[in-house]
C-alpha positions as CSV (number, residue, x, y, z in Angstrom):
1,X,-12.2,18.1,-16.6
2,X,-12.6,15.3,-14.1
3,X,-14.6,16.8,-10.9
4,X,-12.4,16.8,-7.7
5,X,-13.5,16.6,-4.0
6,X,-14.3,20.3,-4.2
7,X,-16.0,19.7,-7.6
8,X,-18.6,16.9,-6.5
9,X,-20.3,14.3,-9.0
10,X,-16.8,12.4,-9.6
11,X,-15.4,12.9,-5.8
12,X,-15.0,9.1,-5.7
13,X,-13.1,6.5,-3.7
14,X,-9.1,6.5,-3.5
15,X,-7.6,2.7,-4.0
16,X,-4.9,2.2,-2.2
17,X,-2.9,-1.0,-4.0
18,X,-0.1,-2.4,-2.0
19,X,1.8,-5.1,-1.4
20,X,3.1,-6.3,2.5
21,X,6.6,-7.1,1.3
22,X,6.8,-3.2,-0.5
23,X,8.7,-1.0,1.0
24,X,7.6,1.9,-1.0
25,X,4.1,0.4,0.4
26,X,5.4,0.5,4.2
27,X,6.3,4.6,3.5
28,X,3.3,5.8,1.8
29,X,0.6,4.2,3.5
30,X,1.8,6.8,6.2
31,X,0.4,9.7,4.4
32,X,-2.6,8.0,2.6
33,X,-5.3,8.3,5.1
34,X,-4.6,11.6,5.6
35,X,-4.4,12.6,2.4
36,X,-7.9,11.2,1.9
37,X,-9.2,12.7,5.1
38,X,-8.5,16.3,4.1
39,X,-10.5,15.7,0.3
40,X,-13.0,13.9,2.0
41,X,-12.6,11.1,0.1
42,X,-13.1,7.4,0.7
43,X,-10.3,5.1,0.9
44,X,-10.0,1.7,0.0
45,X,-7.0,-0.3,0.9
46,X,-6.4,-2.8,-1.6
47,X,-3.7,-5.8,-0.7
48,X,-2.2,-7.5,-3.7
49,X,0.4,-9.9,-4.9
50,X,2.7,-8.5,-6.4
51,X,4.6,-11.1,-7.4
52,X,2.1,-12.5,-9.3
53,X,1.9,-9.2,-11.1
54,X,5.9,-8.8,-11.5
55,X,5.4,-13.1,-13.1
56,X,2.0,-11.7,-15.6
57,X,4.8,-8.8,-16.5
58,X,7.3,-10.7,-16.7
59,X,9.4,-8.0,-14.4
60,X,12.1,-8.6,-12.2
61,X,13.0,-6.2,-9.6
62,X,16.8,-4.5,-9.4
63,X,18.7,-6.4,-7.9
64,X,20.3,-4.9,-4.8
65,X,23.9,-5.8,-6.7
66,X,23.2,-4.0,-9.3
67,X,23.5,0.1,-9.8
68,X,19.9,0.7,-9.7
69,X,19.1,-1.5,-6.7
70,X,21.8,0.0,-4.2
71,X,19.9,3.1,-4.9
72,X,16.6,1.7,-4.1
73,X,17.6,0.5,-1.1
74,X,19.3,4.0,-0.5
75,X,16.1,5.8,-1.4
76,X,14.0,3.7,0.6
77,X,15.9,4.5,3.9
78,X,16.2,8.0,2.8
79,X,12.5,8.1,2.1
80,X,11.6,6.5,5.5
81,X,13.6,9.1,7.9
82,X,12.1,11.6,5.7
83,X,8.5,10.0,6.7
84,X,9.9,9.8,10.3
85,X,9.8,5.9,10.3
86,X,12.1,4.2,11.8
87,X,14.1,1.4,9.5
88,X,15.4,-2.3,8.9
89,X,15.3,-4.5,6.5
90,X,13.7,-7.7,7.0
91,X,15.6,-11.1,6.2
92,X,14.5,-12.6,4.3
93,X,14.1,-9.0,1.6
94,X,11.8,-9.6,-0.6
95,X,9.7,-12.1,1.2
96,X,6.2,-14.3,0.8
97,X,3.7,-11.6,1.1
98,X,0.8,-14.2,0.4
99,X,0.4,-15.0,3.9
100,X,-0.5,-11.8,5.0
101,X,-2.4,-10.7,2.3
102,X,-5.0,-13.5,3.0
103,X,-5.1,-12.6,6.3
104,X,-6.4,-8.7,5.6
105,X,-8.6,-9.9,3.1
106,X,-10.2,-12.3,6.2
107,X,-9.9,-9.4,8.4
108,X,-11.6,-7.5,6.1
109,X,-14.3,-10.1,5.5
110,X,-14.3,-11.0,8.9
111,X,-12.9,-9.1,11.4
112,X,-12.7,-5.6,9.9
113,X,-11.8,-3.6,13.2
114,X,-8.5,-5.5,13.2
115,X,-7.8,-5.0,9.7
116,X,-6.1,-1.4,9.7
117,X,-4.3,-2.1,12.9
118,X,-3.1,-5.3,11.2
119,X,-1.9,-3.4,8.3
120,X,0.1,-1.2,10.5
121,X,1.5,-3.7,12.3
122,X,3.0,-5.8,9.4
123,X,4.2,-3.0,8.1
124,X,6.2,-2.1,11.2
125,X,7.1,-5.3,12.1
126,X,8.3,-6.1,8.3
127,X,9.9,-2.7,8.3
128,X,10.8,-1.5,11.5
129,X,11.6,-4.4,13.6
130,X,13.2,-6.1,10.7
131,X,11.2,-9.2,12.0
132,X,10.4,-12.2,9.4
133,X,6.6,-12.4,8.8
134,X,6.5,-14.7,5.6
135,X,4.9,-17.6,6.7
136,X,0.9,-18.4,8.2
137,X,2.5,-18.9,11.8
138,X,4.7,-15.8,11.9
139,X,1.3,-13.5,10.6
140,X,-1.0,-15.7,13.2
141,X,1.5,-14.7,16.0
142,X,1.6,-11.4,15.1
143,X,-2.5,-11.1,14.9
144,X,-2.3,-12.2,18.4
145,X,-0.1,-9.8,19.6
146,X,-3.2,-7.2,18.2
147,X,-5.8,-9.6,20.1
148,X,-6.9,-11.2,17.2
149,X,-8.0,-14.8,17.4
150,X,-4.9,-16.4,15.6
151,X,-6.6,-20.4,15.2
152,X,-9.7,-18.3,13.6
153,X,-6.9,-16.5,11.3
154,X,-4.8,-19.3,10.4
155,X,-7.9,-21.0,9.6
156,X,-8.9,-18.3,7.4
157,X,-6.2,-17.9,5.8
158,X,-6.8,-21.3,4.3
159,X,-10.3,-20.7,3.0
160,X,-10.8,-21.4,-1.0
161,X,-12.9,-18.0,-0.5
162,X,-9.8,-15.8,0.7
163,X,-7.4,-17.3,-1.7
164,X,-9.9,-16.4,-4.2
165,X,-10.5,-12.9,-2.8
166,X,-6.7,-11.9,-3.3
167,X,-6.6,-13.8,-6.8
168,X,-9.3,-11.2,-7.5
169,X,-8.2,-8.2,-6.1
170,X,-5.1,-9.1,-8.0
171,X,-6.9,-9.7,-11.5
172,X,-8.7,-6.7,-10.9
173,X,-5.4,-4.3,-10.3
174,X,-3.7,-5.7,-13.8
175,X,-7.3,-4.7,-15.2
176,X,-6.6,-1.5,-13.7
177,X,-3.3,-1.1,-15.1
178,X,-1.6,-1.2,-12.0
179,X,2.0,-2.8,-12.2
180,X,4.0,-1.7,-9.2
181,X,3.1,-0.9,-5.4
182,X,2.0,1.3,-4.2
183,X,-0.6,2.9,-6.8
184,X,-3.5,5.1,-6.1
185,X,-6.0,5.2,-8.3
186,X,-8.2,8.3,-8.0
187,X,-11.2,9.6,-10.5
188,X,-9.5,7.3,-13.0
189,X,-5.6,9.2,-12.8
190,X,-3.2,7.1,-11.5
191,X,-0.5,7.5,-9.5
192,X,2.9,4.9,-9.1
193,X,4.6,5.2,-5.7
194,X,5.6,7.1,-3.0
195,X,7.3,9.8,-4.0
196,X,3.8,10.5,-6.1
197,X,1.8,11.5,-3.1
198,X,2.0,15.1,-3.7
199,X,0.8,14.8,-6.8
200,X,-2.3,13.3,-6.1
201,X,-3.1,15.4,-2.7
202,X,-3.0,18.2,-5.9
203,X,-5.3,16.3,-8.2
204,X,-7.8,15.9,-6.2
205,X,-7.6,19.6,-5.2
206,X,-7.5,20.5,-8.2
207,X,-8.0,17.7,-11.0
208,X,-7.0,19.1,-14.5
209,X,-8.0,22.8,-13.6
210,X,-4.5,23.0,-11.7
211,X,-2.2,25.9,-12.4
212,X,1.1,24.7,-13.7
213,X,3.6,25.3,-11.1
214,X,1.1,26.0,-8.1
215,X,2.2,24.7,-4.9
216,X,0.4,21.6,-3.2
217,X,-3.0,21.4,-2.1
218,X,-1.6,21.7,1.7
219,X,1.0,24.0,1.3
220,X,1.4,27.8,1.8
221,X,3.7,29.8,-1.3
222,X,6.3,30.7,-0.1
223,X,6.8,34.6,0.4
C-alpha cells in the first residue's frame, strides 16, 4: 500500500501540471488547492507546454469540426457551470501559452506573492473574459493590472534562465509520464484531467486501502 495523508511516511507533495491555454486546466485548478488543503498536502503548481508535449507525442488535439471536438467544447462549458465559472472562449482557441508560462516561472523565481494571483488571473481572463493573452505585451499588461512590475516581467520573460526553467519543467513532466493537462501526480498515482478530481481527493484518503464503491473522501453516503 502506498501511505496516504492519514498514513504518514509517503504523505508527499501534489504536482499540479497545467498548461495556460487548457481549459480543462482553467476548471480544475478551482478545486486543487482545496483538495490539498483538506489532506494536508503540499501543492506544487507546475506550468508546462503543452504543445511541446502534444509535438514529442506527436498528438494533435480534436478538432472542434470533428465529432469528438464539438463535444469537448460542449463538456468544457458544461464542466465550467458545473464548477460555477463563468465562460468564453478566447480567440484566438488554442493560443501561445509560452508567454505566460515564462512569466509564472519568473514570478515564481522572482516574485512569488504574485504568482498564484497571476495564475488566476490568466485563467479568468483566457477563460472568462474571452480576452487574448498570447503574446509578452498582452501577459505584461495583464501583470500590471495585479501590480506587478510589467518592464521587470517582460524582461524576465526573456531570460535564457526562464526559458530554460519551462524547457525543464517540461522535460521533467514527459519523464513523468504526463501527456495531457491537467495531471496530478500524487505518491506516484496519476491522475489525467478534470473530471479525475474525485478520484484523487479518495486516494489520498484512502490510497489502495479504499473500499470499492465507497463514496468520496468529502462526501456523506447517502441514507
Amino acid at each position: 500500500m502506498k501511505a496516504s495523508a492519514d498514513g504518514g511516511a509517503m504523505a508527499g507533495p501534489i504536482d499540479f501540471y497545467f498548461d495556460f491555454s487548457s481549459a480543462y486546466s482553467a476548471i480544475a485548478r478551482l478545486q486543487i488547492a482545496d483538495i490539498a488543503e483538506r489532506h494536508g498536502r503540499e501543492l506544487r503548481w507546475q506550468a508546462i507546454s503543452l504543445g511541446v508535449i502534444f509535438r514529442e507525442l506527436r498528438h494533435a488535439p480534436p478538432s472542434p469540426d470533428t465529432a469528438k471536438g464539438r463535444y469537448i467544447w460542449h463538456d468544457v462549458e458544461r464542466s465550467a457551470r458545473e464548477a460555477g465559472m463563468a465562460w468564453r472562449w478566447p480567440d484566438p482557441f488554442p493560443f501561445n501559452s509560452i508567454p505566460a508560462a515564462r512569466a509564472f516561472h519568473w514570478l515564481q523565481a522572482h516574485d512569488e506573492r504574485h504568482a498564484l494571483p497571476f495564475l488566476h488571473a490568466m485563467f479568468e481572463g483566457s477563460f472568462s473574459e474571452g480576452r487574448n493573452l498570447s503574446t509578452p505585451d498582452a501577459v505584461a499588461g495583464l501583470a500590471h493590472e495585479l501590480g506587478i512590475d510589467a518592464d521587470a516581467l517582460l524582461a524576465g520573460m526573456a531570460e535564457p534562465e526562464i526559458k530554460a526553467r519551462l524547457q525543464a519543467a517540461t522535460a521533467d513532466a514527459v519523464v513523468a509520464g504526463v501527456f495531457g493537462a491537467p495531471t496530478m501526480l500524487a505518491d506516484g498515482e496519476m491522475f489525467w484531467g478534470a473530471d479525475r478530481l474525485a478520484y484523487l481527493d479518495r486516494w489520498l484518503q484512502y490510497g489502495d486501502d479504499r473500499p470499492a464503491g465507497h463514496p468520496p473522501a468529502h462526501q456523506e453516503p447517502t441514507k
